[in-house]
DRENMAR-52245 format. One record per residue (C-alpha): residue in three letters; x, y, z. Coordinates in steps of 0.25 Angstrom, whole numbers, plus 2048, in hexadecimal, padded with zeros to 3 digits. Last residue first. Example, Ala and Ser with C-alpha at 12.3 -4.5 7.8 and 13.67 -1.06 7.14 Angstrom:
<atoms>
SER8377FC81D/ALA8317EE81F/
</atoms>
This chain:
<atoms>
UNK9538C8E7D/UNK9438CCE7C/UNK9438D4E87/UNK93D8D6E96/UNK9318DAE9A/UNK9248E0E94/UNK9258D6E88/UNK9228DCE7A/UNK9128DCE76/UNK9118D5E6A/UNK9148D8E5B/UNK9208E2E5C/UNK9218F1E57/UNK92B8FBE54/UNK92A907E4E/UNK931911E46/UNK930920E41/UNK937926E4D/UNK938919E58/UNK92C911E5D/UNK92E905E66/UNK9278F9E69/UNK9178FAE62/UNK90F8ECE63/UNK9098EDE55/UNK8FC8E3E53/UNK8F48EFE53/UNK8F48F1E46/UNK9008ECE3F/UNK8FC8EFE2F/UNK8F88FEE33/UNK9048FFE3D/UNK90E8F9E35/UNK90A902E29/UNK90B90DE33/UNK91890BE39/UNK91C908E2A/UNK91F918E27/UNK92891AE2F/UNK92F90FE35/UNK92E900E39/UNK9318F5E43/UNK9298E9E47/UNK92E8DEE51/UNK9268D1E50/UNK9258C7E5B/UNK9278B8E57/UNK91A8B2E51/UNK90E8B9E4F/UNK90A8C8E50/UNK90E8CDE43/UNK9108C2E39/UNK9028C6E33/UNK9038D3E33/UNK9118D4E2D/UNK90E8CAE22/UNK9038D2E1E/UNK90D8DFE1D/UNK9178D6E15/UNK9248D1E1C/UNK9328D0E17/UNK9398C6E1F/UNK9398BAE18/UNK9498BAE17/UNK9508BBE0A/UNK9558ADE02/UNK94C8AEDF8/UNK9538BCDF3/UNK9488C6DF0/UNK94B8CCDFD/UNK9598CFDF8/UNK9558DADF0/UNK94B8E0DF8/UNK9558E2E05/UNK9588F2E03/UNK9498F4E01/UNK93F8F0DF8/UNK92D8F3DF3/UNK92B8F0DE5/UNK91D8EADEB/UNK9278DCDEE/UNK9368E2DEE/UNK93C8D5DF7/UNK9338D4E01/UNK9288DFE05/UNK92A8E6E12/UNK9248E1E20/UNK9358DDE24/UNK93A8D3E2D/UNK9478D3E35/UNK9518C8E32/UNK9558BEE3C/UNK95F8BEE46/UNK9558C5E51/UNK9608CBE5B/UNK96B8CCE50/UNK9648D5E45/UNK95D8DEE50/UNK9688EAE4E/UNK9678E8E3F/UNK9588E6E3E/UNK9538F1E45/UNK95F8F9E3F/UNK9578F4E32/UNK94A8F9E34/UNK945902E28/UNK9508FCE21/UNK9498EFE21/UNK93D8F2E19/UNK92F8F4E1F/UNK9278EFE2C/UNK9358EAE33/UNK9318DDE3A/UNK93B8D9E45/UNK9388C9E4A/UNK9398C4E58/UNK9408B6E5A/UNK94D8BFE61/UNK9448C5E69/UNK9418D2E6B/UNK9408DEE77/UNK94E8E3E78/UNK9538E0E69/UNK9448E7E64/UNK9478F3E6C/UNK9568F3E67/UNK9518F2E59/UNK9478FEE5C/UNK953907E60/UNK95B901E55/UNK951908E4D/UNK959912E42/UNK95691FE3B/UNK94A925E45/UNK94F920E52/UNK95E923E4E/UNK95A933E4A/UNK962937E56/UNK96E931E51/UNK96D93AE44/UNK96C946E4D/UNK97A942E55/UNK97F93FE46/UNK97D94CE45/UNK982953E50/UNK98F94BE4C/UNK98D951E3F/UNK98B960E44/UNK99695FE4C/UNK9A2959E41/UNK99B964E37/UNK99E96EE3F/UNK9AD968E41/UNK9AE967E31/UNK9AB975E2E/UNK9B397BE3A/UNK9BF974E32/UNK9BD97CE26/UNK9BD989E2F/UNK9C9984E38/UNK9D0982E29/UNK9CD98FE26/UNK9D0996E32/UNK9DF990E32/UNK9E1995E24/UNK9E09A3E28/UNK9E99A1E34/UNK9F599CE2C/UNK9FA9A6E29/UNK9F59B0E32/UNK9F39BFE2E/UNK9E99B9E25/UNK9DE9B9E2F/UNK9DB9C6E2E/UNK9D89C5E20/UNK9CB9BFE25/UNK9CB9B0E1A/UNK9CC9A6E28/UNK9C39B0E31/UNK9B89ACE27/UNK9BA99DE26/UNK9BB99FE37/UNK9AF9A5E36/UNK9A999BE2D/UNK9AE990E35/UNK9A8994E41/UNK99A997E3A/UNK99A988E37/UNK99E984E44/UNK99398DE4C/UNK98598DE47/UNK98897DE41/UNK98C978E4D/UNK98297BE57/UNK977979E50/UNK97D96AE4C/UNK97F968E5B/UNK97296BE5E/UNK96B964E55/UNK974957E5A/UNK97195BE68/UNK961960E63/UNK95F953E5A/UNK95294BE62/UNK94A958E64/UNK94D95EE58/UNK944955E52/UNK93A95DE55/UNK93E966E4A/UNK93D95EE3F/UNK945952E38/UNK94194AE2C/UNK94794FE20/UNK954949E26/UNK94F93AE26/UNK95093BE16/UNK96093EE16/UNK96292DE12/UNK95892FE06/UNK94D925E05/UNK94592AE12/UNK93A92CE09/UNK940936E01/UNK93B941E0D/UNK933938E16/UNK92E943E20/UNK93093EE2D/UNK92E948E35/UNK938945E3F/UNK935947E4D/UNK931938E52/UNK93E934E4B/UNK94693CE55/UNK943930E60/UNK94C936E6A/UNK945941E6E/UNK94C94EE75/UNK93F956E7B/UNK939961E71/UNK93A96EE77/UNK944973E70/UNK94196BE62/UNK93E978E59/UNK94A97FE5F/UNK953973E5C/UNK94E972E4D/UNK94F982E4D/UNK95E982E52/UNK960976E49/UNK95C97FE3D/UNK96298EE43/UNK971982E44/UNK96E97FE34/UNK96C98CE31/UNK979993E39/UNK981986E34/UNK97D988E24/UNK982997E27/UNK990992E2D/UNK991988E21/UNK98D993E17/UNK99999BE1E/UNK9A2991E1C/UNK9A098FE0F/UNK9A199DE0B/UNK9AE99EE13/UNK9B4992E0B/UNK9B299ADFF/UNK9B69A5E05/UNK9C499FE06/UNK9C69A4DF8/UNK9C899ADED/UNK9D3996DE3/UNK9DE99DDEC/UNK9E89A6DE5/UNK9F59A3DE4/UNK9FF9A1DEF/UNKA06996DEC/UNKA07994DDC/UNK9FC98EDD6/UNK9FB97EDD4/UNK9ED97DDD9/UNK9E598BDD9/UNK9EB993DE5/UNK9E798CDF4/UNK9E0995DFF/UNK9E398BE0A/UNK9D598CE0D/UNK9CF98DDFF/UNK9D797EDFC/UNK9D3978E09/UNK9C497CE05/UNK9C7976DF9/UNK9CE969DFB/UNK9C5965E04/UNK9B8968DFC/UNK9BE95FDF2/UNK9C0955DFE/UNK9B1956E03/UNK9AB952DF3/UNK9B6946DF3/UNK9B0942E02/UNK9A1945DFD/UNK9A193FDEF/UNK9A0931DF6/UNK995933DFE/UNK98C937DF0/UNK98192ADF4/UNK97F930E02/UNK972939DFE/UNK96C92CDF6/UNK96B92CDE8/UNK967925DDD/UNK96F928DCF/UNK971935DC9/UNK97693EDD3/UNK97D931DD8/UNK985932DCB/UNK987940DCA/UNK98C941DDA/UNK997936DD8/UNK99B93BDCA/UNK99E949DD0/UNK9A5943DDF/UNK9AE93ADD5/UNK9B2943DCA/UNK9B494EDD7/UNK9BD945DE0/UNK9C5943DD3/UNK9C6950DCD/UNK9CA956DD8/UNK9D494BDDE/UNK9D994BDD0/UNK9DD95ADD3/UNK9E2958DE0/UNK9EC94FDDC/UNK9F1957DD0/UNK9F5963DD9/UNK9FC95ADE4/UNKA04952DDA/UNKA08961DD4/UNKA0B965DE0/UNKA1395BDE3/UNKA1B95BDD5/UNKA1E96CDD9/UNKA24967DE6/UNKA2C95BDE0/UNKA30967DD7/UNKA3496FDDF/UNKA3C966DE8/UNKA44960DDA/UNKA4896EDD6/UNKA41975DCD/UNKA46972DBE/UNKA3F969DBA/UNKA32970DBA/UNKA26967DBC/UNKA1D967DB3/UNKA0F964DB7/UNKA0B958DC0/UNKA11949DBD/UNKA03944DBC/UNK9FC950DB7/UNK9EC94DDB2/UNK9E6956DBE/UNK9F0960DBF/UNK9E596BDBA/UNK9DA963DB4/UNK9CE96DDBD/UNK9D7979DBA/UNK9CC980DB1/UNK9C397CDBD/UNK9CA983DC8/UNK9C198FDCC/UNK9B6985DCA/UNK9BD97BDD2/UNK9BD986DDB/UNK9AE98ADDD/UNK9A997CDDE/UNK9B3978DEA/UNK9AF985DF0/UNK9A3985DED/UNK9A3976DF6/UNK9A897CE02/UNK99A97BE07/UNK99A96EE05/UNK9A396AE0F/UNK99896BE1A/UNK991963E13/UNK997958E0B/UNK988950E0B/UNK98195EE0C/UNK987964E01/UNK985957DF9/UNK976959DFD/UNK976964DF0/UNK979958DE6/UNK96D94DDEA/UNK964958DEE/UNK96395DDE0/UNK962952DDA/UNK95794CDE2/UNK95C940DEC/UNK95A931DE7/UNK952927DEF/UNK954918DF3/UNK94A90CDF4/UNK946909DE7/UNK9498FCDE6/UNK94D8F9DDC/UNK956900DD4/UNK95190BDCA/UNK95791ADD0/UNK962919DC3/UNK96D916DCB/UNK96690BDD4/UNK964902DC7/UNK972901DC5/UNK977900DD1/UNK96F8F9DDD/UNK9658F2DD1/UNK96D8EFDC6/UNK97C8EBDD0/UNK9768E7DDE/UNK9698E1DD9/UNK96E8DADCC/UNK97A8D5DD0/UNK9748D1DDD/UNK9698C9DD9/UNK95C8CDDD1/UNK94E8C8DDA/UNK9498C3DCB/UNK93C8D0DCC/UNK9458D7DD3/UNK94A8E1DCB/UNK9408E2DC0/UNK9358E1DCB/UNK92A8D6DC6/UNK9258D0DD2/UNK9328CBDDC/UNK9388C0DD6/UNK93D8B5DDE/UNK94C8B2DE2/UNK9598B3DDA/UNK9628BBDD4/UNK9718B9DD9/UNK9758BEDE7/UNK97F8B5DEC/UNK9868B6DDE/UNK9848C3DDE/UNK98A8C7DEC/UNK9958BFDE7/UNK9998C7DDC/UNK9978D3DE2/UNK9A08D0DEF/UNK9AC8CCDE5/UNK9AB8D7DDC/UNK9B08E4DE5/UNK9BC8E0DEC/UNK9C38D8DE0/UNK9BC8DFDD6/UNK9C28ECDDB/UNK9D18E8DDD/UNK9CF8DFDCD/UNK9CB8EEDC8/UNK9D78F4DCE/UNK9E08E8DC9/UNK9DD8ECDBA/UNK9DB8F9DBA/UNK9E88FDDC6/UNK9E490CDC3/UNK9F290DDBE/UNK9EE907DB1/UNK9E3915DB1/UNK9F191DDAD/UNK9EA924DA2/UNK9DD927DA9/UNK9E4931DB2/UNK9E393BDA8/UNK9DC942DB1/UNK9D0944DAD/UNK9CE937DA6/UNK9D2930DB6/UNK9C9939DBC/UNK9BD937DB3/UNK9C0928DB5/UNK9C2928DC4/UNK9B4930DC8/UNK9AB927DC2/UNK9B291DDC6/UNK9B191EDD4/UNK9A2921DD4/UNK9A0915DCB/UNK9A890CDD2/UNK9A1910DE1/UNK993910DD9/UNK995901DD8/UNK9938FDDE7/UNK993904DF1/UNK99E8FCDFD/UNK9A38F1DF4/UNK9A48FCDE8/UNK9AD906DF1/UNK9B58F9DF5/UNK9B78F7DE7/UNK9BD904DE4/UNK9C5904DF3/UNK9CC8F9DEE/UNK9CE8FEDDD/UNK9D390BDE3/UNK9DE904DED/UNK9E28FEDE1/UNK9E590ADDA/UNK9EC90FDE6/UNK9F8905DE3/UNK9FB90FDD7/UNKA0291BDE3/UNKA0E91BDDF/UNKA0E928DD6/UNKA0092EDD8/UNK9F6928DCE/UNK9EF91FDDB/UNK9EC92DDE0/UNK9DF930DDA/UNK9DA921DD8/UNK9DD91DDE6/UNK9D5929DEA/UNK9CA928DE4/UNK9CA918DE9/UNK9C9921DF6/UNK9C0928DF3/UNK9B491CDEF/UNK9B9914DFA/UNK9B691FE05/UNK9AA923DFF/UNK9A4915DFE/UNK9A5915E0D/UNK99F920E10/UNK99491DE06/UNK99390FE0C/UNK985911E12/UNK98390DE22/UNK97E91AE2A/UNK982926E2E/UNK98E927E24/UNK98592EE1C/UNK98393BE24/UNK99293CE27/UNK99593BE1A/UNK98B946E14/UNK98C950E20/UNK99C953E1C/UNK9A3952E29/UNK9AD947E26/UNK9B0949E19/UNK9B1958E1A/UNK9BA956E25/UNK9C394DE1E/UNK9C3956E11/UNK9C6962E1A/UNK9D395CE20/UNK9D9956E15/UNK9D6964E0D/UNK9DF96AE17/UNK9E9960E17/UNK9EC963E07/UNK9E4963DFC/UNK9E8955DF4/UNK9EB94DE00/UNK9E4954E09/UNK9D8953E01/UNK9DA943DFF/UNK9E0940E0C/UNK9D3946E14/UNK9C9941E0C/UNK9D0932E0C/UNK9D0935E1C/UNK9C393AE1D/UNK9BD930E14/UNK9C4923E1C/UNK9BC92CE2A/UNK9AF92AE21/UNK9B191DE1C/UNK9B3918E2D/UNK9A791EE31/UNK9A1918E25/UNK9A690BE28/UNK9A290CE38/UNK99290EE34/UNK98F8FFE37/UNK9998FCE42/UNK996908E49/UNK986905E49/UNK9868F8E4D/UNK9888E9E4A/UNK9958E6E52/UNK9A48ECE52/UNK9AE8E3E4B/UNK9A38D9E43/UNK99B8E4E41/UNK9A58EBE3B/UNK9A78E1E31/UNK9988E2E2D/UNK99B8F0E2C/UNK9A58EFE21/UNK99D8E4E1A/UNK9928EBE17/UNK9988F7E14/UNK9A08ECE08/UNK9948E7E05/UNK9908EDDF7/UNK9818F4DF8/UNK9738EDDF4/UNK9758DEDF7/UNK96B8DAE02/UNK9698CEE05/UNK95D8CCE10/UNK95E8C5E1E/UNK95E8D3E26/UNK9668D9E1C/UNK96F8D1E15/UNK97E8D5E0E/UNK9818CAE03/UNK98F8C8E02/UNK9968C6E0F/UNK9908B9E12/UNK9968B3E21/UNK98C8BAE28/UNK98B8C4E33/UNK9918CFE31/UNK98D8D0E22/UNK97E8D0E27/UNK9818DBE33/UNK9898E2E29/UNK97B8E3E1E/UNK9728E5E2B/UNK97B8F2E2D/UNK9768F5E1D/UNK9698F6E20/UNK96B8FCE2F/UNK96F90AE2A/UNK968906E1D/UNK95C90AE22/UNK95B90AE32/UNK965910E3A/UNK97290AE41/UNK97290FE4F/UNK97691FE52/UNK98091CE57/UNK98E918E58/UNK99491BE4A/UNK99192AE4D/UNK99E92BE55/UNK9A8928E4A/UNK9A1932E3D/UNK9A0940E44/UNK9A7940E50/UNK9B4936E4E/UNK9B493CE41/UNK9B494AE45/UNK9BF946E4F/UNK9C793DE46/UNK9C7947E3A/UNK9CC952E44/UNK9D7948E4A/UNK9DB946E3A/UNK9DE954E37/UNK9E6956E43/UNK9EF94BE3E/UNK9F094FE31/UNK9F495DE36/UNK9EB969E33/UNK9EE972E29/UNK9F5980E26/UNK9F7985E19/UNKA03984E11/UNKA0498CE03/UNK9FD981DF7/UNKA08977DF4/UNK9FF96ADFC/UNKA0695DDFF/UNKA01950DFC/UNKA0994DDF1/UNKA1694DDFB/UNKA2594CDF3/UNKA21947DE6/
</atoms>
């Protein structure tokens, strides 16, 4: 075949590769690149699994993760390890923690990028890449460190191993989907198996594929995946085996189970059906949990009827070229350039249509199994690249007005362009509200003076208890305009002008007088589609801007560089409740004091209380450094000096139990800091 990757629709114009990648670059380096340096690493599991790096990074056992002294097992290591590496090249800080996502994002703009281009032309190339790296879900979720990013990145390409490896000379790629298999697995553990083959085998049934599954490497594949995947698992139990002292009569803990137990039944299995322990997660409504996935891909989503509307128009067509290997008949007797012509197009045509199917199996039993199972918003990140690239491939489709798929040149386009107009009006019209919203916001805040502690302006309202990642967002008012009007702002500013843009230029695009031009028509449209993605570019540097305002209420290494100035090193760190309430303090503290912080929360599950470090508090071996309340008042006061920390709702229980005896240091949005003696007036405690 001459060049698969060729289109046989009429030529349309297109940016050049190189182009293309200089306008990636820029929105990357805006959007993802230059929020790795602030704001800090934020409480929760921000700092959690930092705390898990900062162990690997500095002991010799690369098996069982600790946080501050205790074992914890719950997730595969190999994030873990990535950032612990990166702590060795750059130091324990922000950029190093949250560079591997940065980095699976610009990986999944490339892979988006060459799938779509590859199958839809450059047009579709384009569009996917910029809807994977403007779409709000990613770039919300990449915030802070969870491996969705980088689970996404495995999961797709192993996808497309499995996709091209049938292509003549191209076998070895089955190997390459055994690695990336297993890393997916190192990096989430078993769901990333189970997502990957429940797409594979419907695909390789409807296809036919199945017939030639000896090419799919099934003996020496499986060997590649154990190889990368087993030995870590087997070790973590042997180090980890049941053990230690029961805990009252709590089916899981009552014999301290080991890892097999923990991480396979009870992180797995039991997790699944909303009965693993403990029950420190949330699950979002059914309804919510489907319509927020045109937040997660907005503003791509809006082209989603689009995508709807013509696999209907298509759908008696859906197997069309999908089980032909050596395309249809090709007729001997063209001569040899027509033919290698009709072959391409042929290769091209069955391509995109296993990339249909497969992308959509995969996205569909994705979003059905989580929509059973527990669920965070995050949990469906691998859905959204595949779910960008359909949408690619659409609009590119409408734009360059292509004829059903094998049609001669020139036939009637599947979809009208107002398809696209539609969307982009809505866009424009969701832009005017949004900007009249922040404009109210900004009025209601004029006369406020700019405050940097924003957390003192929430309502705190406590919608899910804080137990779904989006929770904080239910809690801002209009005086916290006062801390957010640049980024406010900028937003405003945006979305009342790029949206409109780009539907005015979508509208100019389909004016008859536009058609004079040949080429003038389909210039508009791509300058429309683009607009999308520089808008978005805006709005999310102007929010990450916002995000990095909200530091003092989401993080505290403002109070960890208080106690760092005024401390010493004998001193002790006491967090009144669990450690993620706390653990920037504890992370950005971790080499001054060299001990483990201390916690007024009950050890190892006790009043079927827990929190991420439950399990391996039951093993003898953790720290005594669980407290109980009478312990606390006791201790408090004598010895070394004491630092207390907490947030919310235990300021108060602190207070009460505390008394008088609290010498207050530093308040900070819903936090506070106390000692246990006056501080000296001069000097510090270094």
């Amino acid at each position: 075949m001459t060049n698969p990757t060729n289109t046989f629709a009429r030529p349309h114009f297109a940016l050049s590769t190189r182009t293309v990648w200089l306008l990636f670059a820029a929105i990357f380096a805006a959007v993802y690149f230059a929020s790795l340096f602030n704001p800090p690493l934020m409480d929760d599991v921000d700092s959690t699994h930092s705390q898990a790096a900062q162990y690997f990074s500095e002991h010799s056992d690369w098996i069982t993760a600790h946080i501050n002294g205790i074992r914890y097992i719950e997730k595969p290591p190999l994030p873990y390890w990535t950032v612990a590496v990166l702590f060795h090249v750059f130091g324990q800080n922000v950029f190093s923690a949250h560079l591997p996502n940065t980095l699976a994002m610009l990986g999944l703009t490339w892979l988006a990028w060459l799938w779509a281009r590859r199958g839809w032309g450059p047009r579709a190339g384009l569009y996917a890449g910029l809807g994977v790296l403007t779409s709000i879900g990613p770039f919300l979720f990449t915030r802070f460190i969870i491996p969705e990013a980088q689970l996404s990145l495995f999961l797709l390409i192993a996808l497309y191993c499995l996709l091209t490896g049938f292509e003549p000379g191209r076998a070895a790629r089955f190997y390459w989907m055994w690695v990336f298999m297993g890393l997916a697995l190192m990096t989430k553990g078993l769901i990333a198996p189970t997502f990957f083959i429940g797409a594979a085998i419907p695909y390789l049934l409807i296809t036919g594929l199945w017939r030639r599954w000896r090419e799919i490497k099934p003996v020496i594949g499986p060997l590649i995946f154990m190889a990368i995947s087993a030995p870590w698992h087997i070790l973590c139990g042997l180090a980890n085996p049941d053990q230690g002292h029961a805990v009252g009569n709590h089916p899981t803990l009552g014999n301290v189970h080991g890892f097999f137990y923990f991480y396979f039944v009870n992180e797995h299995y039991l997790r699944f059906f909303n009965l693993r322990y403990p029950h420190d997660y949330n699950k979002l409504p059914g309804l919510a949990y489907w319509l927020l996935h045109l937040v997660w891909i907005f503003p791509w989503s809006l082209f989603l009827p689009a995508l709807v509307a013509l696999a209907w128009k298509t759908r008696h067509h859906w197997m069309q070229y999908l089980r032909s290997d050596d395309g249809h008949a090709v007729n001997l007797f063209m001569d040899q350039t027509a033919q290698d012509d009709v072959a391409d197009s042929v290769f091209l045509l069955r391509f995109r249509a296993r990339s249909i199917w497969l992308l959509s199996l995969f996205s569909a039993w994705t979003l059905l199994f989580f929509s059973i199972s527990t669920n965070q918003e995050y949990y469906t990140f691998p859905v959204w690249p595949p779910l960008v690239i359909l949408i690619a491939a659409v609009v590119a489709g409408i734009e360059e007005k292509r004829a059903p798929e094998g049609a001669p040149q020139g036939g009637k386009p599947l979809l009208s362009t107002a398809w696209l107009t539609g969307a982009q009006g809505v866009f424009a019209v969701l832009g005017v509200l949004s900007a009249v919203v922040l404009g109210w916001g900004l009025w209601q805040a004029r006369h406020l003076p700019y405050v940097d502690d924003i957390g003192t302006l929430l309502a705190h309202r406590r919608v899910g208890d804080y137990t779904l990642s989006m929770s904080h967002l239910f809690d801002l008012t209009g005086p916290s305009f006062a801390a957010l009007r640049l980024p406010a702002v900028m937003a405003a500013v945006i979305l009342l002008i790029g949206p409109a843009l780009g539907w005015l230029l979508r509208i100019k695009a389909g004016a008859p007088s536009d058609r004079s031009s040949s080429l003038g028509w389909i210039d508009k449209h791509l300058a429309a589609t683009i607009s999308v993605a520089l808008t978005m570019s805006v709005f999310l540097i102007a929010a990450h801007i916002a995000f990095a305002r909200f530091d003092p209420m989401l993080g505290s290494k403002r109070m960890a560089d208080t106690i760092l100035a005024k401390a010493s090193p004998a001193d002790t760190i006491i967090i009144y409740g669990e450690q993620s309430e706390g653990s920037s303090i504890i992370f950005y503290t971790h080499h001054f004091f060299g001990k483990p912080a201390m916690f007024v929360y009950p050890r190892c599950g006790q009043h079927g209380e827990g929190s991420p470090l439950l399990w391996g508090s039951c093993y003898p071996d953790a720290p005594d450094i669980f407290l109980s309340t009478d312990k606390l008042s006791s201790v408090w006061g004598t010895g070394e000096r004491k630092w207390l920390f907490a947030q919310d709702l235990n300021q108060l229980k602190a207070e009460s139990l505390l008394a008088n005896r609290l010498i207050l240091v530093q308040t900070i949005a819903d936090k506070a800091l106390w000692t246990d003696r006056p501080l000296p007036t001069t000097g510090s405690g270094h």
